[in-house]
N, C-alpha and C positions, 0 to 999 in steps of 0.2 A: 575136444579137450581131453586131454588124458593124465587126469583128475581122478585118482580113489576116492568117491563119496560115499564108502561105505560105511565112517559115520553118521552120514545126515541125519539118521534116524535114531541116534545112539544118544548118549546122556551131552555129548558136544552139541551135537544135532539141537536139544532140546535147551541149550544155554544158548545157541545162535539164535532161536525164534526169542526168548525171553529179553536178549541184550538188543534186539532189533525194535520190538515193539517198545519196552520201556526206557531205551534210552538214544534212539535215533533222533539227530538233529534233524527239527523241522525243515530248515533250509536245503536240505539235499535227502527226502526222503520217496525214494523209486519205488515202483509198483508192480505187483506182478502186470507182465504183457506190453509195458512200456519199452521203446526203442530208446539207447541208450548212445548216444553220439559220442566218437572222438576225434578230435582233430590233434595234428601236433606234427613234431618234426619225425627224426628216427627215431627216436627214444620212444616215442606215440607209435609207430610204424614195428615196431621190436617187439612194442610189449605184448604181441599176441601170438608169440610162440607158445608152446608146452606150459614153462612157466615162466612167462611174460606178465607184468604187473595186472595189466589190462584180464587176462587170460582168470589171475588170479580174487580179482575184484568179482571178477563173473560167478567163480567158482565161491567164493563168501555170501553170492547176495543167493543163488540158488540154495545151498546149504541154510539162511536165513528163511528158503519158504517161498523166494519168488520165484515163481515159474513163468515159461515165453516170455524171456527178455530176448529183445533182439538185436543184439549186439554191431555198431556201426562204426569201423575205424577209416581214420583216414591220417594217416603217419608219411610223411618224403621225405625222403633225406635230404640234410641240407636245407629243410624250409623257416621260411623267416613269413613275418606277418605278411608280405603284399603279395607272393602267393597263394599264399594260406588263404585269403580276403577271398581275392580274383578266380581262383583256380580250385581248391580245395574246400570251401562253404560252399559255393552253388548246387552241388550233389549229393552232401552232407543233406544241406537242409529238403532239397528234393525229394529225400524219404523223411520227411514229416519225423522226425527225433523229438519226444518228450524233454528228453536232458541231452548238454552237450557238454563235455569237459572239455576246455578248452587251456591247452599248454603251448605254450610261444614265446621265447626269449631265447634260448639256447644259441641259437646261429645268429640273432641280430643282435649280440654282445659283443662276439669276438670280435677280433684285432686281426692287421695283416702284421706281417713279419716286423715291418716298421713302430707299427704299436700302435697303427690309425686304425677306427671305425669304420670299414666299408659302409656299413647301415646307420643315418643318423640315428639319434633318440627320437626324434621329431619325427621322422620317418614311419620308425615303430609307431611310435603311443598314434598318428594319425591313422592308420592301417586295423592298429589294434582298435581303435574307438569306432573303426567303420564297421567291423566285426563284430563288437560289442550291439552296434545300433541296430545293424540284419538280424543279431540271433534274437535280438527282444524284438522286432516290430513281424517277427517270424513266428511268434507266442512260445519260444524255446526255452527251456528253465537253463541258464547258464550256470554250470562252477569253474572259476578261475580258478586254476591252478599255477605256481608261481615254477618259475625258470629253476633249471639246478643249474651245477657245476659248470663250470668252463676250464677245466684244467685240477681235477680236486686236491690235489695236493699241492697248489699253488691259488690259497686262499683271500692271499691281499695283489694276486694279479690283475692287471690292467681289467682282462676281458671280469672278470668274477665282481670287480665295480661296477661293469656296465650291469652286470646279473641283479649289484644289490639296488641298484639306480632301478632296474625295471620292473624289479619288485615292488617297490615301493609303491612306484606308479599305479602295477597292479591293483596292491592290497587297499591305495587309495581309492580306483575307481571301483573296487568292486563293493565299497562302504558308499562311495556313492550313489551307485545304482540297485546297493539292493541282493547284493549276489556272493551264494558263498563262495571265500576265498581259503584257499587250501597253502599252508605254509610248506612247500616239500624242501625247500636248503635247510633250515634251520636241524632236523633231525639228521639228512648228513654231516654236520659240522658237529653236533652235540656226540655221534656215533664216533665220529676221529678223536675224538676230546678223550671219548670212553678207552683210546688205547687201542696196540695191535697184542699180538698173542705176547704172553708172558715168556722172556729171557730165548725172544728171539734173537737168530743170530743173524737175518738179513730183514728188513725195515724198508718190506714194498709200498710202492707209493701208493696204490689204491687199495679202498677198504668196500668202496663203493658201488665203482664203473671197472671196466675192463681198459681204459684208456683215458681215462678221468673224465671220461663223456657220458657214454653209454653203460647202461645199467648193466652189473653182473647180475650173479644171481641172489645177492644178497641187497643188491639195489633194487633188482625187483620185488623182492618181498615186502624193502620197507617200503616202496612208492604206496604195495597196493595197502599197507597196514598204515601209513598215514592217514589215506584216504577213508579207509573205514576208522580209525579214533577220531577224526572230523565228521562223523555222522555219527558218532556218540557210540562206538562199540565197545567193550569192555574190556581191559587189558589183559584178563587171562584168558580170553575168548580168542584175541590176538594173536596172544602167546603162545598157543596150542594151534592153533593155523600156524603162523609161523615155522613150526618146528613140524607141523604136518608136510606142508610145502617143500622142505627140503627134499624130500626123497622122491618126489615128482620125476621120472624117469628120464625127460627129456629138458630136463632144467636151464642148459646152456645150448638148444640147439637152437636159436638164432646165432650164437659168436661160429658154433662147429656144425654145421649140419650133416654131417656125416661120421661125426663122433662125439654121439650127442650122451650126459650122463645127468644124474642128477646134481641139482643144488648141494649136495651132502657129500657126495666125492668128488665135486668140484674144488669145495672148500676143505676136503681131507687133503687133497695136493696141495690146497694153498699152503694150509698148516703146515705140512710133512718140510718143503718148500722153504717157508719162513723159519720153521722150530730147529732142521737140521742145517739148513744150507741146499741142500739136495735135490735133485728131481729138477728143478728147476720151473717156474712159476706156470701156472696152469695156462695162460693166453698161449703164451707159444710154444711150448709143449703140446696143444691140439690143434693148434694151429695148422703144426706140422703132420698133423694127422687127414690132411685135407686131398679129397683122390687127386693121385700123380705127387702124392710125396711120399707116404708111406704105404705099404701093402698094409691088406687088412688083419691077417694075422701075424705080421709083425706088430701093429696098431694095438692088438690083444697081447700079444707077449711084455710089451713092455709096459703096458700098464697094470697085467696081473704080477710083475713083477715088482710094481714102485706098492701096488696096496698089499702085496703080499708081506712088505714091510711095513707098512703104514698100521697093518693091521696088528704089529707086534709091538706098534708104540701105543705111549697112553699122552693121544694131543689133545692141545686144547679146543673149546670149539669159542667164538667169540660172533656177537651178535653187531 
């Protein structure tokens, strides 16, 4: 993980041990030396790059004081519950995991081009309930987590119904059985609501995800900061992670892995991007940065070139 934790010990350091002990929710409270399970689709699969949500959760609960956690992902692209069930829990739970977050709806919402459900509902919830019934007769502490986006800037889409339909389901069974449930759409819809950068002059569709899917790196942030204010952390506690995380050096190196920067100049291009017109939006812009399209120092030239300007504006930053 390549993580500065050299406040851990510092006056942060010593508000993360304070907001952990007096204000973590019982229902999701981990332990030092405890093995920590994920299952999920890509988004689960991503989040353990550099600064991957997952990546980032780790780096919170260490800075809070635990130590030997053993971190266990299991993310495929493309995965829907009957996978997930058959294929990706057998091995999961085979190293005996204390906790499992479990995320699933993403791929079994969508629509084909027609506007049909490949995957019933029915399908789902029976898959997802088999999942449910291994990880508890397995003695595994479960937290549900709920499905995001299907297209984020297309909020009352076909597929984004199926999302609020499975949530539902979710949030029901996890009052059924006992198990904490983690609302992750709700704080991307409240964050679009919040607005893009002020007296832009282009109005990109994601605030989020990089493709209205998958998380940027401002989607990873807030996954992993939902996650910890449902375990009861403190929002200036958040707030200062948050802003620490930016500058994580390898921020976007799941989308580019070979032009990999942080969170911070990820989101200076976006601004520069949105505020002037210019530059052109950060996904394909590094996209193109990928070996056999661009040389490496052309790769350096032109982007000491766009923050050399960047550097002479005064943008905004928006959360």
């Amino acid at each position: 993980m390549n993580v500065d934790k050299s406040t851990a010990g510092s006056v942060l350091g010593f508000i993360l041990l304070t907001a952990w002990s007096a204000a973590a929710a019982p229902e999701i409270n981990i332990r030092s030396g405890e093995r920590v399970g994920f299952i999920g689709d890509s988004i689960t699969q991503f989040g353990v790059h550099g600064a991957g949500w997952i990546t980032l959760l780790q780096d919170a609960w260490e800075r809070a004081g635990l130590e030997d956690l053993d971190m266990a992902v299991s993310g495929t692209g493309g995965g829907t519950a009957e996978p997930m069930f058959n294929k990706q829990l057998p091995p999961l739970l085979a190293g005996n995991p204390d906790w499992l977050f479990i995320s699933c709806g993403v791929n079994d919402a969508r629509v084909d081009r027609e506007g049909n459900r490949p995957i019933s509902f029915s399908t789902y919830t029976n898959y997802m309930t088999r999942i449910f019934d291994t990880v508890r007769d397995a003695g595994v502490k479960a937290v549900v987590l709920s499905a995001t986006v299907v297209g984020e800037d297309r909020p009352d889409s076909r597929a984004n119904t199926n999302v609020a339909e499975i949530n539902s389901w979710l949030e029901e069974q996890a009052g059924i059985r006992g198990l904490p449930y983690v609302d992750m759409m709700t704080p991307i819809r409240e964050g679009r609501e919040r607005g893009w950068y002020p007296d832009a002059k282009i109005k990109m569709r994601y605030k989020y995800t990089t493709d209205g899917i998958h998380m940027n790196p401002r989607g990873d942030r807030l996954r992993a900061v939902t996650i910890l204010r449902a375990m009861g952390w403190d929002q200036e506690v958040l707030a200062r992670l948050n802003e620490e995380w930016k500058d994580i050096p390898d921020g976007v190196s799941r989308n580019i892995p070979d032009a990999a920067m942080s969170g911070r100049d990820y989101e200076r291009l976006e601004a520069y991007h949105a505020v002037t017109g210019k530059g052109g939006h950060p996904m394909p812009l590094l996209h193109g940065f990928r070996p056999g399209r661009t040389d490496p120092a052309e790769r350096e030239r032109i982007l000491h070139e766009l923050f050399t300007e960047i550097d002479r504006l005064d943008l905004p930053e928006i959360e």
